[in-house]
C-alpha positions as CSV (number, residue, x, y, z in Angstrom):
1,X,9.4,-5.6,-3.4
2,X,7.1,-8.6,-3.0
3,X,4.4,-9.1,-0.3
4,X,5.8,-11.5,1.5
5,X,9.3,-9.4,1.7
6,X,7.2,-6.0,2.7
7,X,5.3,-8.8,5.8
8,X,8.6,-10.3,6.5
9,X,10.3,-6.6,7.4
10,X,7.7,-5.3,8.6
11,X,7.9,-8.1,11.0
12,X,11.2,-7.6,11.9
13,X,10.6,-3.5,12.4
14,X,8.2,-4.6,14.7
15,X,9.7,-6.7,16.8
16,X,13.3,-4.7,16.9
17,X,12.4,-1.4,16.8
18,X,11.7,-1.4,20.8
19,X,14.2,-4.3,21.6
20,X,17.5,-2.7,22.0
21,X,18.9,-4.7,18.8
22,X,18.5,-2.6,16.1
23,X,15.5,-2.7,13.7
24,X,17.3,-0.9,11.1
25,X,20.1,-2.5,10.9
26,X,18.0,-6.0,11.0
27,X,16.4,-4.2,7.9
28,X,19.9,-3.6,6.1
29,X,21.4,-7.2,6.8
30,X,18.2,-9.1,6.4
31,X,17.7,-8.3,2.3
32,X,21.7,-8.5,1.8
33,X,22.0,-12.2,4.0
34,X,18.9,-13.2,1.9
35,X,19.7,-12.1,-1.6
36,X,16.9,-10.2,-2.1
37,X,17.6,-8.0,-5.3
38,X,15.1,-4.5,-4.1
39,X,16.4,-0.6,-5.7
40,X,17.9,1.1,-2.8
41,X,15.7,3.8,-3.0
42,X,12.6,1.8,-2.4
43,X,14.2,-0.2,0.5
44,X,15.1,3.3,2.3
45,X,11.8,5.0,1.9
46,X,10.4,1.6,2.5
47,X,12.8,1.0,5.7
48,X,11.5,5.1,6.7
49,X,8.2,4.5,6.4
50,X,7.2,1.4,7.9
51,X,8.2,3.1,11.2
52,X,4.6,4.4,10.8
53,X,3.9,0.9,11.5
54,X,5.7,1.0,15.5
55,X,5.0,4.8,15.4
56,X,0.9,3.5,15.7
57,X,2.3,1.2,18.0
58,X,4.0,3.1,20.8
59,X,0.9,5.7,20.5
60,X,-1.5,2.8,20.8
61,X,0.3,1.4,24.1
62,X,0.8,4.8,25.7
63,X,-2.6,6.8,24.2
64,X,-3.5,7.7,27.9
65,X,-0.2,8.9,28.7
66,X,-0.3,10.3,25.8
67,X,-3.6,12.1,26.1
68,X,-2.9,13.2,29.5
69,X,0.3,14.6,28.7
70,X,-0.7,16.7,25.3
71,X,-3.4,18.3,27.6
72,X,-1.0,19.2,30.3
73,X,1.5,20.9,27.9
74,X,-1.4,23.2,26.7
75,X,-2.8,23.6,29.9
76,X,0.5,24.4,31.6
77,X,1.0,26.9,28.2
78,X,-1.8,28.5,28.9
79,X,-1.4,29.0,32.5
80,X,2.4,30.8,32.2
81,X,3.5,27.7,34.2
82,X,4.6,24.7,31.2
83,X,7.0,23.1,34.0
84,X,5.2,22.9,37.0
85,X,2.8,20.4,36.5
86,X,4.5,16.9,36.4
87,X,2.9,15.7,33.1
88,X,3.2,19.2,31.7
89,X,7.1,19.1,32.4
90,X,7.4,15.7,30.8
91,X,5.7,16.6,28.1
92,X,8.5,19.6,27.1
93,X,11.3,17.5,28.5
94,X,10.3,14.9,25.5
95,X,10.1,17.5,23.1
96,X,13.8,19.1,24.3
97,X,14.7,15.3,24.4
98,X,14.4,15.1,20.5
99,X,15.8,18.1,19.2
100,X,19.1,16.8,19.2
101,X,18.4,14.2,16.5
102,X,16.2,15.9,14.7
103,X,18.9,18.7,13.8
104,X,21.6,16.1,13.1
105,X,19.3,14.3,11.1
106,X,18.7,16.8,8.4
107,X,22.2,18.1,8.3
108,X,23.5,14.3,7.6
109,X,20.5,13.1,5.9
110,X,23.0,11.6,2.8
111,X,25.5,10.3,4.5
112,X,22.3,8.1,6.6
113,X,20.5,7.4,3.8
114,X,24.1,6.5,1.8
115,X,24.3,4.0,4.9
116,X,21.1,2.0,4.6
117,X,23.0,0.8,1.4
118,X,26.1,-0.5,3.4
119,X,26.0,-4.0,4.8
120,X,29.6,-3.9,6.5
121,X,28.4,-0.1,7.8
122,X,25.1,-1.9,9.4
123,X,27.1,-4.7,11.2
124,X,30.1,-2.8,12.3
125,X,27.4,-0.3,14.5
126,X,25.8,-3.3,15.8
127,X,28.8,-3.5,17.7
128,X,28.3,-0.1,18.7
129,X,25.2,-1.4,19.5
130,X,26.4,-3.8,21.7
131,X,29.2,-2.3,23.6
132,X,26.3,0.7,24.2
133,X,24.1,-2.1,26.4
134,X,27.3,-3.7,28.1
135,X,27.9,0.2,29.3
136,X,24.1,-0.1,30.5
137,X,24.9,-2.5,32.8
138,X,27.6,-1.4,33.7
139,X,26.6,1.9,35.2
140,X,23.1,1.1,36.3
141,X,22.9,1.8,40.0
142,X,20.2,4.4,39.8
143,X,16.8,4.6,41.6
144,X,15.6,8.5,40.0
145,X,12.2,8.3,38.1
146,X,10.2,10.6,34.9
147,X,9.1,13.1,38.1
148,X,13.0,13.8,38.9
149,X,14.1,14.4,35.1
150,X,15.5,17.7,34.3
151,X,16.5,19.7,31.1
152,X,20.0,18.3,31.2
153,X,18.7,14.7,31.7
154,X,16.5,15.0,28.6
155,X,19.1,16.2,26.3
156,X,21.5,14.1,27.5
157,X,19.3,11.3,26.4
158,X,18.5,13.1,23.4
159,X,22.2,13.4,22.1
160,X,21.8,9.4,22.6
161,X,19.4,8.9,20.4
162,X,22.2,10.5,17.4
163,X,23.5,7.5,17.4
164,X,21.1,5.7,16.4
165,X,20.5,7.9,13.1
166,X,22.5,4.9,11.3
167,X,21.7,1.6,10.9
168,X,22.6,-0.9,13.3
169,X,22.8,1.3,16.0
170,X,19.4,0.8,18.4
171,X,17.6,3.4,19.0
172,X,16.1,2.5,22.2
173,X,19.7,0.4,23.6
174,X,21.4,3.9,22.8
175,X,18.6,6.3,24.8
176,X,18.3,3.7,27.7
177,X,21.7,3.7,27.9
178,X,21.4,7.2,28.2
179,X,18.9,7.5,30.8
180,X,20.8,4.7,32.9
181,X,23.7,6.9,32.9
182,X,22.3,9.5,34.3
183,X,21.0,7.6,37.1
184,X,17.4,6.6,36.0
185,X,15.7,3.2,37.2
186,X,15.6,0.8,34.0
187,X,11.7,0.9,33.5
188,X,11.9,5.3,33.8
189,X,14.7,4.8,31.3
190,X,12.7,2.8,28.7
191,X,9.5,4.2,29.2
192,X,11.3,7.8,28.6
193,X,13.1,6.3,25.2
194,X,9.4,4.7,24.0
195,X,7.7,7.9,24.7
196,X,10.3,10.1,23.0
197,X,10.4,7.9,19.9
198,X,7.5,9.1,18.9
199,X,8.4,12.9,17.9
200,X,11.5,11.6,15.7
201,X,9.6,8.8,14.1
202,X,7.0,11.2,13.1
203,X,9.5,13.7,11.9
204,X,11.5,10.9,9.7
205,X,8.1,9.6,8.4
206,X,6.7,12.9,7.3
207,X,10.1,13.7,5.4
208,X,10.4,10.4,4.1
209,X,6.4,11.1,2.4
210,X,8.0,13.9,1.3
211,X,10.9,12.3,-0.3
212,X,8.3,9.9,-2.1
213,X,6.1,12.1,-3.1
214,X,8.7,12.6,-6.1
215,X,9.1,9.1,-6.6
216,X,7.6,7.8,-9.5
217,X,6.6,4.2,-8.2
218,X,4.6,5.2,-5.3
219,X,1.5,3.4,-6.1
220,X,3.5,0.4,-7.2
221,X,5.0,-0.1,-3.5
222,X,1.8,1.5,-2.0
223,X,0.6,-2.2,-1.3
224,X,3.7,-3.5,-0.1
225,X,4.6,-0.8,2.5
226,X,0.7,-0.5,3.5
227,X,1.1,-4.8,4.5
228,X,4.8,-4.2,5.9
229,X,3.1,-1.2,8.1
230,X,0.5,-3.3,9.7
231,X,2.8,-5.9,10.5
232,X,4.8,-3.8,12.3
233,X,2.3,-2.4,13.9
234,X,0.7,-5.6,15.8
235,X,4.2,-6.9,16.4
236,X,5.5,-3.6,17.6
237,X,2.4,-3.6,20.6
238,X,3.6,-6.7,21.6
239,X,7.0,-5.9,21.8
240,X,6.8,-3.2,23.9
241,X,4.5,-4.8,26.7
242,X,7.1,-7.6,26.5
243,X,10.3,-5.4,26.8
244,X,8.8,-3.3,29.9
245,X,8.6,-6.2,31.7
246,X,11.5,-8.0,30.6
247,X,13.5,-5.2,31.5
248,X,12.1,-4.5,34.8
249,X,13.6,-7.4,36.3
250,X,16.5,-9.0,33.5
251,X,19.8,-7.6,32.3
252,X,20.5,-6.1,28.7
253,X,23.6,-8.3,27.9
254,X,21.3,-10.9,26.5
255,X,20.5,-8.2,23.6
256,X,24.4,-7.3,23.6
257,X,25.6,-10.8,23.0
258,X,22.8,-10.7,20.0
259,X,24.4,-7.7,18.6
260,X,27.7,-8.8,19.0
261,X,27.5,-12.2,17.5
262,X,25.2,-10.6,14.6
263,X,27.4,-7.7,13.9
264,X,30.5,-9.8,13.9
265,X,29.2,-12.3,11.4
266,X,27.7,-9.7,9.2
267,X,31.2,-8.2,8.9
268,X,32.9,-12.0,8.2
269,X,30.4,-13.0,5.7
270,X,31.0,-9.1,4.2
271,X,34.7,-10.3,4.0
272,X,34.2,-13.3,2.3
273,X,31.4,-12.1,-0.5
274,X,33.9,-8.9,-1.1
């Protein structure tokens, strides 16, 4: 992997992890569409660990949420009372909120990691993808916010964010689907799926060090990921501030159109190369 490859995907991690398009299956498609020859196994761990790059990101954009809510779960453990403070209660309801995926995750980790390989795989669950946001439209008639969330909310949401273990499949589109579903306003809904991606992508980033560790060319793509990290991480900030607002007062089929007309000519030009 080159420098300017690890810059150019971390660039497009950045900017698609929060937009509801899909930054890992833009990180599939992207090498494929461009002929870029890299060993599957480096562009995996490399897709994996570059979410370090958003992960800084989202904690960066939200540190005094952040801070205020990691105080509140201690205090609220230390009291006997973890859900009746509001912040303490979010805090536990984004926890429950990412169990779901985390489990899944390690009992499918092969058949996920077989399809970061897959081209047609990526651009069929952009589709997915897509049909997800139209649904978000569809139902969104809610007003509830973070301070009216309950148990079943957050796990609801959580079994979202399964889907979007594969490629192509966005993370954030598939858990504020979730949350309009159940009825939240569309800025609770995305504030809830940027706040909760930070538990998974910690979990997926630790095991994909892990995974490394037994890799023998870690210091060879040590420079490349450590340029495709900070990439992601400016461009990540700035996507979230932009999406928060965007969202607050625009529809999500803009985003579905993009995934649709992506997805479907990833699997036509798949036809025609096969």
């Amino acid at each position: 992997m080159t420098f300017f490859q690890a810059i150019v995907l971390g660039v497009i991690q950045g900017a698609t992890e929060f937009l509801p398009i899909s930054s890992s299956g833009h990180l599939v498609l992207l090498p494929w569409l461009l002929g870029w020859q890299i060993n599957p196994d480096t562009i995996f761990i490399f897709d994996i660990l570059v979410q370090w790059g958003t992960l800084v990101a989202v904690i960066a954009y939200f540190h005094e949420d952040l801070i205020r809510l990691i105080l509140a779960a201690f205090r609220g453990l230390r009291q006997g009372t973890p859900w009746k403070e509001t912040d303490s209660r979010l805090a536990w309801l984004l926890a429950l909120a990412s169990i779901p995926a985390a489990a899944v995750g390690l009992l499918i980790k092969q058949t996920v990691a077989f399809s970061f390989n897959n081209p047609a795989a990526a651009s069929a669950f952009l589709l997915v993808t897509a049909a997800l946001l139209v649904i978000a439209e569809k139902v969104q008639t809610g007003e509830r916010s973070l301070d009216q969330m309950k148990p079943s909310d957050a796990l609801w949401v959580g079994v979202f964010q399964i889907l979007a273990l594969f490629p192509g499949v966005s993370r954030s589109g598939s858990t504020i689907t979730g949350g309009l579903i159940r009825g939240f306003d569309r800025e609770t809904a995305a504030r809830f799926s940027f706040l909760m991606s930070i538990p998974i992508m910690l979990g997926a980033g630790i095991l994909a060090l892990l995974d490394l560790s037994g890799l023998g060319f870690f210091q060879t793509l040590l420079p490349a990921l450590l340029l495709g990290t900070a990439s992601a991480a400016v461009v990540g900030y700035l996507a979230i501030h932009w999406l928060l607002k965007f969202i607050s007062t625009n529809k999500l089929t803009v985003f579905a159109w993009y995934c649709l007309l992506l997805g479907a000519g990833g699997l036509i030009f798949y036809a025609l190369k096969v």
